[in-house]
Residue, then its C-alpha position, 0 to 999 in steps of 0.5 A: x551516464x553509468x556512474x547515474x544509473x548505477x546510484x539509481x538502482x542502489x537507491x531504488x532497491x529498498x525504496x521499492x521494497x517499502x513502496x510496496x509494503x505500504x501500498x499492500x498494507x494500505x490496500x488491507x487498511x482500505x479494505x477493512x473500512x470498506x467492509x467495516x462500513x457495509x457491516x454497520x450499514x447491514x446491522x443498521x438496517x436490520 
């Protein structure tokens, strides 16, 4: 049992590292084309 949750926290470390850059960095992207859209729907409309 501790031979499994000693290579689970090895592989874990980086994978959770880069798990959370692309969820940051995929929330930005999301936020952008939300806001990139009601600003076209705003210069549509007016």
């Amino acid at each position: 049992m501790k031979k499994k949750e000693q290579k689970e926290q090895k592989t874990k470390r980086p994978y959770d590292k880069g798990q959370i850059f692309v969820k940051i960095m995929a929330g930005l992207l999301a936020i952008l084309m939300v806001a990139g859209t009601f600003i076209t729907l705003i210069y549509a409309f007016i």
